[in-house]
C-alpha positions in Angstrom: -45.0 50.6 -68.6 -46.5 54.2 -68.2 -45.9 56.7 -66.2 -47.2 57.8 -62.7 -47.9 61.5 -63.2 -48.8 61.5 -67.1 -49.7 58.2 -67.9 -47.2 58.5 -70.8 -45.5 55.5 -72.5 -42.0 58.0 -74.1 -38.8 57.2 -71.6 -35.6 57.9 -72.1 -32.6 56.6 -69.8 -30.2 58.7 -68.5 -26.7 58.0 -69.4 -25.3 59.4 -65.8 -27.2 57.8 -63.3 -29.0 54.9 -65.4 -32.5 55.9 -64.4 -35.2 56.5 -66.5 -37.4 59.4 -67.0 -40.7 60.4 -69.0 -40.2 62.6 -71.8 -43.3 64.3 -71.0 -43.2 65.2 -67.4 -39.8 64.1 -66.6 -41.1 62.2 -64.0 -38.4 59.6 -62.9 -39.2 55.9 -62.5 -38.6 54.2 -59.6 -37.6 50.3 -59.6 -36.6 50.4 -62.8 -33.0 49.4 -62.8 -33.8 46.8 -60.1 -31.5 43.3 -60.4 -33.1 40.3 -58.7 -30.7 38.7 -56.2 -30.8 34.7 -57.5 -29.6 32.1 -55.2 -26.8 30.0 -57.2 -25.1 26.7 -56.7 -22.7 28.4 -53.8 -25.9 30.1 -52.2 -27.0 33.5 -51.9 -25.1 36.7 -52.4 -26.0 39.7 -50.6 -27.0 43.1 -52.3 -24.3 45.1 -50.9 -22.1 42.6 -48.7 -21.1 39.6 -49.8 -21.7 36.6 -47.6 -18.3 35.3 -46.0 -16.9 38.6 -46.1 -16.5 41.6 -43.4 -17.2 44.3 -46.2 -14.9 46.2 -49.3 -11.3 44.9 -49.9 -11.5 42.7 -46.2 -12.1 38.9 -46.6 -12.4 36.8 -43.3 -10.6 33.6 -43.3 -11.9 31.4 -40.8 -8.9 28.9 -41.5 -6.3 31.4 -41.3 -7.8 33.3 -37.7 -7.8 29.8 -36.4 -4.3 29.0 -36.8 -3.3 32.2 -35.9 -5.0 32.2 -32.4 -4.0 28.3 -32.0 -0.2 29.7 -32.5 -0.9 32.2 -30.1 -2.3 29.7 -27.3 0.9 27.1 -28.1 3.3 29.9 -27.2 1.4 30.9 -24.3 1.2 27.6 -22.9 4.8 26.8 -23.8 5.7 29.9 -22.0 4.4 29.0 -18.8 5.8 25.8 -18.8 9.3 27.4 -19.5 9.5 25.6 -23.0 9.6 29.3 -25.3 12.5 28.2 -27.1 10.8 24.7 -28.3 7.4 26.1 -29.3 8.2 25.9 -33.0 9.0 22.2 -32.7 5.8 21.9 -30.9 3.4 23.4 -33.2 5.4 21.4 -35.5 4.1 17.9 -33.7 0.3 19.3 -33.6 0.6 20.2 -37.3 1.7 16.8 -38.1 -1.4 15.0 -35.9 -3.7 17.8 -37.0 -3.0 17.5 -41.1 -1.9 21.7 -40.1 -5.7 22.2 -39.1 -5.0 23.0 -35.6 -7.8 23.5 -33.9 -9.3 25.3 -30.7 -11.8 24.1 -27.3 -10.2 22.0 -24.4 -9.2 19.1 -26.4 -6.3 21.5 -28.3 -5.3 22.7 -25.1 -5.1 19.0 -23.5 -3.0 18.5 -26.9 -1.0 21.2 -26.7 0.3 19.9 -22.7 0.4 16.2 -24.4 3.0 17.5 -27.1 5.1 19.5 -24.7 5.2 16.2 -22.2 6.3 14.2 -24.8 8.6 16.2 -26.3 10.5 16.8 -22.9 10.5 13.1 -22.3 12.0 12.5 -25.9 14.7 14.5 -25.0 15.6 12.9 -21.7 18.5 15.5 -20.7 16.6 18.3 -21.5 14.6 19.4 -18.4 12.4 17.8 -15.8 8.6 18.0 -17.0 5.8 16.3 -14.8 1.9 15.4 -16.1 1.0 17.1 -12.4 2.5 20.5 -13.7 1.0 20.2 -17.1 -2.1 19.6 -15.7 -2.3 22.7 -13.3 -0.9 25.1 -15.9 -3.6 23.8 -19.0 -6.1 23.1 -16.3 -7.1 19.5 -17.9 -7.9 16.3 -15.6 -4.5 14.0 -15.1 -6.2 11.2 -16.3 -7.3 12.5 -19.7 -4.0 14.6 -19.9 -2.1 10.5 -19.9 -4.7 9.5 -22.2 -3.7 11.7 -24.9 -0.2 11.8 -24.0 -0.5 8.0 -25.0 -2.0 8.7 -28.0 0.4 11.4 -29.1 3.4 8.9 -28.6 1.8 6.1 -30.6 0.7 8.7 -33.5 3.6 10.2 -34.0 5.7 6.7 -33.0 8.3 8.5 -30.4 10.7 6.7 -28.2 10.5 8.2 -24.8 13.9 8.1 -22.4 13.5 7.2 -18.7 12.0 9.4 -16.2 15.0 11.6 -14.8 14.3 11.2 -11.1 17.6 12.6 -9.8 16.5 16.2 -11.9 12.9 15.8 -10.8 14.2 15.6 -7.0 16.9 18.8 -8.0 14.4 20.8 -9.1 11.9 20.4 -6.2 14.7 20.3 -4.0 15.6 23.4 -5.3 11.7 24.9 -5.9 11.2 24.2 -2.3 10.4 27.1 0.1 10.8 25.1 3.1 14.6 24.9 2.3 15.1 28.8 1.3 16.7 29.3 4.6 18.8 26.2 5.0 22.7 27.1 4.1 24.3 26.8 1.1 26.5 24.2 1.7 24.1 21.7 3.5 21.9 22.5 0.8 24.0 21.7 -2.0 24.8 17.9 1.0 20.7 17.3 0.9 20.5 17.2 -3.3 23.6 15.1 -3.2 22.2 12.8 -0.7 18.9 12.4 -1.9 20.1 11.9 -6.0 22.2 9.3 -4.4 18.9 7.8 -3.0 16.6 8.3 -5.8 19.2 6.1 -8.1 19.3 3.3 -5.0 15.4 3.6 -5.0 15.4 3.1 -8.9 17.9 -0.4 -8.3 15.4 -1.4 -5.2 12.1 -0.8 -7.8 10.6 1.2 -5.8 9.4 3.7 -8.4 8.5 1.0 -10.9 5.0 1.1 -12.0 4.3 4.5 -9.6 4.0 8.1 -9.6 7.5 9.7 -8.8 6.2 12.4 -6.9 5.7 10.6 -3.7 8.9 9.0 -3.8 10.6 12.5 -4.3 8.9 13.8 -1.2 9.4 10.9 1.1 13.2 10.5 -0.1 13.8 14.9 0.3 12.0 14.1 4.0 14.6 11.7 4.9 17.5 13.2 3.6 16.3 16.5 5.4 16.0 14.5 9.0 19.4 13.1 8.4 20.9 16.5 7.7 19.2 18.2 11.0 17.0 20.0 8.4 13.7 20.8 10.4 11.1 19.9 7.5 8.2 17.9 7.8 6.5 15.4 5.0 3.6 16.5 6.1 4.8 20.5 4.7 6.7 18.8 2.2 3.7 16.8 0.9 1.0 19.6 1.2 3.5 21.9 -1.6 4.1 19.5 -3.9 0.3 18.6 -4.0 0.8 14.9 -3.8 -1.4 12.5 -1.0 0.0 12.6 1.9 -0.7 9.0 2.6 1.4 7.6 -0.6 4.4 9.6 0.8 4.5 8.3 4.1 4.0 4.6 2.3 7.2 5.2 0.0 8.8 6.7 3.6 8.2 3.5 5.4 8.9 1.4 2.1 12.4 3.6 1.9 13.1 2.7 5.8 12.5 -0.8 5.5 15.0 -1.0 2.6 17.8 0.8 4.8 16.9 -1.4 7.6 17.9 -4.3 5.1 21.1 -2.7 3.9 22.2 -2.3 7.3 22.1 -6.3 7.9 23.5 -7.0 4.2 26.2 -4.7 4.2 27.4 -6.0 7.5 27.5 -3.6 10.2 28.0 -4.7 13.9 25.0 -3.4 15.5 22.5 -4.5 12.6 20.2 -6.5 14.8 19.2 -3.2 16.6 18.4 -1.5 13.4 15.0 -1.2 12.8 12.3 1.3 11.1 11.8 3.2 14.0 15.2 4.2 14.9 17.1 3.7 10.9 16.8 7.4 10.2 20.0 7.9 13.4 22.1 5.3 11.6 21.2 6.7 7.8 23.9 8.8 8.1 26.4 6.0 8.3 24.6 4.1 5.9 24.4 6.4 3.1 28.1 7.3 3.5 28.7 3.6 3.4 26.5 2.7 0.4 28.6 5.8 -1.2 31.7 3.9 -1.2 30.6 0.7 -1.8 29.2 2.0 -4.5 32.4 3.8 -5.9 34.4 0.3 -5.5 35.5 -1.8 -8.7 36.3 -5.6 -8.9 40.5 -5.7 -8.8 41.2 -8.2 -11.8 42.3 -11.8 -11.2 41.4 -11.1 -6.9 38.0 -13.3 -7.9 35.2 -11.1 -5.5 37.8 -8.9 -3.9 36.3 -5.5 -4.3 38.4 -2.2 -3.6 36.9 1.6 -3.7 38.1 3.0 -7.0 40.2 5.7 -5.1 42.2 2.7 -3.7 40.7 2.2 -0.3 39.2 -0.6 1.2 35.7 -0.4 2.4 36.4 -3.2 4.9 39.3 -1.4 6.1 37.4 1.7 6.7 34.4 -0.2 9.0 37.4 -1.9 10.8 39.2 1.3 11.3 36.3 3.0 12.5 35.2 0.0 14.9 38.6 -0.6 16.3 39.7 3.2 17.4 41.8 2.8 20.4 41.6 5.5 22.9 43.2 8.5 23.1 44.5 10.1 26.4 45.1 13.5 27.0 46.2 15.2 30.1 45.7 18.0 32.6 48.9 20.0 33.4 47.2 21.4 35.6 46.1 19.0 38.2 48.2 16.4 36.6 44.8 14.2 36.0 44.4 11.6 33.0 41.3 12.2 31.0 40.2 9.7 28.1 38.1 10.0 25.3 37.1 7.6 22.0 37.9 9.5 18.7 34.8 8.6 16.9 34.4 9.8 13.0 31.6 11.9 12.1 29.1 10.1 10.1 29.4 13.4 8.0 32.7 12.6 7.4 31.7 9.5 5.7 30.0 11.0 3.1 32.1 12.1 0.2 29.6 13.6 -2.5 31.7 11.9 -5.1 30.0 9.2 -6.5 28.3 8.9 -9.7 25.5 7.6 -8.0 24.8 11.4 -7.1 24.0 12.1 -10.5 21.6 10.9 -13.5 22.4 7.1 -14.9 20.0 5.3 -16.9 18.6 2.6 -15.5 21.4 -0.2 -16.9 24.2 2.0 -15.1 22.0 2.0 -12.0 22.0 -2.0 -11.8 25.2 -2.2 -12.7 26.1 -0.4 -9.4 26.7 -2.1 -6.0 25.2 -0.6 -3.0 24.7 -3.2 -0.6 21.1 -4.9 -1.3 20.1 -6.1 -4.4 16.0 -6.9 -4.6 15.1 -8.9 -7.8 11.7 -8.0 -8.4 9.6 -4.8 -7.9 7.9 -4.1 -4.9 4.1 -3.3 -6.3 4.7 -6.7 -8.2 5.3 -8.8 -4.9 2.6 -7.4 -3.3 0.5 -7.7 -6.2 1.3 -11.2 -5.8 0.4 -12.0 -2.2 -3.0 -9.5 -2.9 -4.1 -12.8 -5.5 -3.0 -15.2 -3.6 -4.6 -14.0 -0.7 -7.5 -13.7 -2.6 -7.1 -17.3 -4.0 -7.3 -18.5 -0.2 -10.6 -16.8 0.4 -12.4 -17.9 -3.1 -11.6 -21.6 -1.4 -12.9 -20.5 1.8 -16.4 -19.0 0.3 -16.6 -22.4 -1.7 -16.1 -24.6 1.2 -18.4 -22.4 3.1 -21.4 -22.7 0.1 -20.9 -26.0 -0.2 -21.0 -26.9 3.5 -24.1 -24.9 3.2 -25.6 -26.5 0.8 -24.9 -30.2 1.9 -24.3 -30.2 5.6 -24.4 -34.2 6.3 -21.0 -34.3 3.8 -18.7 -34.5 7.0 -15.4 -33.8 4.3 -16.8 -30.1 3.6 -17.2 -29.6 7.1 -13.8 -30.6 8.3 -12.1 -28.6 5.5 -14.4 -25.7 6.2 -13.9 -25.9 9.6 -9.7 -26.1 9.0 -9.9 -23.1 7.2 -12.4 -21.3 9.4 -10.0 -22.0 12.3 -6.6 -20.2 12.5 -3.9 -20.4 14.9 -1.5 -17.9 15.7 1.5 -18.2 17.6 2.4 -15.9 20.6 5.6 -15.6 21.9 4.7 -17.7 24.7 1.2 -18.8 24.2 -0.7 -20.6 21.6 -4.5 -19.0 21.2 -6.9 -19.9 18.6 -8.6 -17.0 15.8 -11.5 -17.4 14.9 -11.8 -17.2 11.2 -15.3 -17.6 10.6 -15.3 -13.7 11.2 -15.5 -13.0 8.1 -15.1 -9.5 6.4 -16.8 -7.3 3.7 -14.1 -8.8 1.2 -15.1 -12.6 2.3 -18.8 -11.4 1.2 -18.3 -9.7 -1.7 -15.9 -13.0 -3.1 -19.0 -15.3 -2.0 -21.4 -13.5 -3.2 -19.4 -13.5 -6.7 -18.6 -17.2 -6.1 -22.7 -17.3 -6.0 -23.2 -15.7 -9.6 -20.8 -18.3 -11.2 -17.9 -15.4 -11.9 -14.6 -17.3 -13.1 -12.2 -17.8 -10.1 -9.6 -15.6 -12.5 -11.7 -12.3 -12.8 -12.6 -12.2 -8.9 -8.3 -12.8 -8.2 -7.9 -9.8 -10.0 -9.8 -8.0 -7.5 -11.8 -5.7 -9.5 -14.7 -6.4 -7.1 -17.1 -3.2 -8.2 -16.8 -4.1 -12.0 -17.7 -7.7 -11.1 -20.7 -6.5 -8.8 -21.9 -4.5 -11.2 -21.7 -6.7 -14.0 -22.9 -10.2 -12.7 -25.1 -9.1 -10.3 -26.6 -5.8 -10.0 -26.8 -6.3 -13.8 -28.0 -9.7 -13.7 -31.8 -9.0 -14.5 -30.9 -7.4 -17.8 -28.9 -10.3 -19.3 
């Protein structure tokens, strides 16, 4: 090595700065206490920065920012679903299904509403928590939010408690802004009434296998007519953001059960009940249904049944029934005036019994309020949906065959006997003709066609079918 200005070879190194510097000219080197930068077995270092860190003395810790800004988003979400208190014990549950990774996209958030879900559900008593407000506050799709919800529960093995309808109908009782001007008291009469009907709905399975939602509305619609509470479903529907057309269903589902507790439970003018005029005798009913459903068996009386305050429920219908009328007078003009001292239907109803309140479903069957339905409603008409499909997967093979070999005179008769319906009028016989068919009759023959099992096409997944067997057919 020589130097620039001299071309001399003497150099000496200062001790200060490290740099050398010809003897000569004291011309300072440049480049010549360079170090090469080597790529090693962890990779490549910077010159002045090492890589992975922000700079001198500050390291950044990807693991640690991420589990600091996942605590940060459990809290917030906790928050707004009024669950502050328990969002240790939920960060908890995601450390345990996360190994304490956490995480951070939509899929934590969708796990973050799955954890608080099931933790309010393992509690049971401990609030009222629906998938439809988790859902609007993480801002995930229902579907996927019961997806991992499932998940959650099987992971972590957790035994959910039943659905607290009675609290779920409190609190949108309560949350509603149609009712903010009803009063007090009649307020406090409406929550009563319509816990007292969510449990009988519970015993008559008409929540089973549905979203409780509808149910809430249509029951806080009927309780609201009852009590001369001006409130639509339709208003009542369009708040709690449910379809309207599944509350008027559980309405009319509701009515038809009253109708029937009306002819079970015995009263008088039962044959004019029906589910267009119910709602002016619910009053009466629900008071009834109250005591019947306060009354004990008296031991060794066999099926003698007595309210639990010690008053017959017989002898209150046949008191109120057999009123004999009361005469008052006018000093006056000395004439006789009559009137029939009725009791207020309002009167009836007590407030008092534990059917007001949240059982479990045992205590809720265990109770005695006038009807007692065996099996669910969805599952009855689940049951007539397959049979009638049954009927029409005959009727499509009769038809193909009939079809397919007209001079067999057997097919034709049975084809015709199905294809021919009579229906009875009240004073006329006239015949239907049932070889109007409809788009369900073509879809089941056209599956009948493709050779699909009689078994898949009675579940009525008729899409899934189509798509498979025969819009699918060329690629198999």
């Amino acid at each position: 090595m020589r130097c620039k200005r001299c071309n001399g070879t003497d150099f000496q190194r200062d001790d200060d700065t490290g740099n050398s510097f010809c003897c000569r000219c004291g011309t300072l080197q440049e480049y010549d206490n360079y170090e090469a930068q080597l790529g090693g077995v962890r990779g490549p270092q910077g010159t002045y920065i090492r890589v992975g860190t922000t700079g001198t003395g500050s390291t950044l810790a990807y693991r640690e920012k991420k589990i600091y800004e996942a605590g940060n988003l459990i809290e917030d979400i906790a928050e707004r679903l009024q669950l502050g208190e328990k969002s240790e014990e939920i960060k908890r549950m995601i450390g345990k299904i996360t190994d304490g990774e956490f995480g951070k996209g939509e899929w934590f958030s969708l796990l973050i509403g799955a954890c608080c879900y099931a933790l309010v559900r393992r509690e049971g008593r401990g609030g009222v928590l629906t998938m439809d407000e988790i859902s609007g506050v993480v801002g995930c799709d229902l579907h996927q939010l019961g997806s991992m919800c499932k998940r959650v529960v099987e992971y972590l093995g957790l035994e959910l408690e039943e659905i607290d309808l009675v609290g779920l109908f409190v609190k949108t009782a309560r949350g509603s802004p149609r009712l903010g001007g009803v009063d007090g008291k009649k307020k406090e009469r409406v929550m009563k009434q319509g816990g007292f009907l969510m449990n009988c709905s519970l015993k008559w399975f008409l929540s089973t296998g549905r979203r409780p939602m509808p149910l809430v509305v249509a029951v806080l619609g009927l309780v609201c007519q009852v009590n001369g509470v001006k409130v639509g479903i339709d208003d009542l529907a369009r708040d709690a953001e449910v379809s309207l057309c599944t509350c008027k269903m559980r309405y009319k589902e509701l009515l038809e059960k009253l109708v029937k507790v009306a002819k079970e439970i015995g009263l008088p003018w039962a044959g004019d009940v029906t589910v267009k005029n119910v709602v002016k005798h619910s009053g009466t009913l629900i008071g009834l249904m109250e005591a019947k459903s306060m009354r004990k068996k008296r031991e060794g009386k066999g099926d003698e049944m007595v309210i639990s305050d010690g008053v017959c429920l017989e002898d209150i219908v046949r008191d109120c029934l057999s009123k004999e009328a009361m005469y008052c007078y006018d000093d006056g003009e000395g004439q006789r005036s009559s009137f029939l001292q009725m009791v207020s239907c309002e009167d009836w109803w007590k407030g008092k019994s534990k059917m007001s309140q949240r059982l479990t479903l045992k205590e809720v069957l265990e109770k005695d309020v006038g009807l007692d339905d065996d099996l669910p409603i969805s599952y009855v008409k689940g049951c007539d949906a397959v049979e009638r499909r049954r009927e029409k997967i005959k009727a499509a093979k009769l038809r193909i065959d009939a079809i397919q070999d007209p001079c067999d005179d057997d097919k034709v008769s049975g084809s015709d006997e199905l294809s021919l319906e009579l229906v009875e009028d009240s004073k006329k016989k006239k015949r239907k003709r049932g070889c109007e068919i409809d788009w369900e009759d073509l879809v089941i023959q056209t599956l009948v066609l493709h050779d699909v099992k009689d078994e898949e096409i009675e579940k009525g997944h008729y899409n899934a079918l189509l798509a498979l067997h025969v819009f699918n057919c060329n690629n198999n």
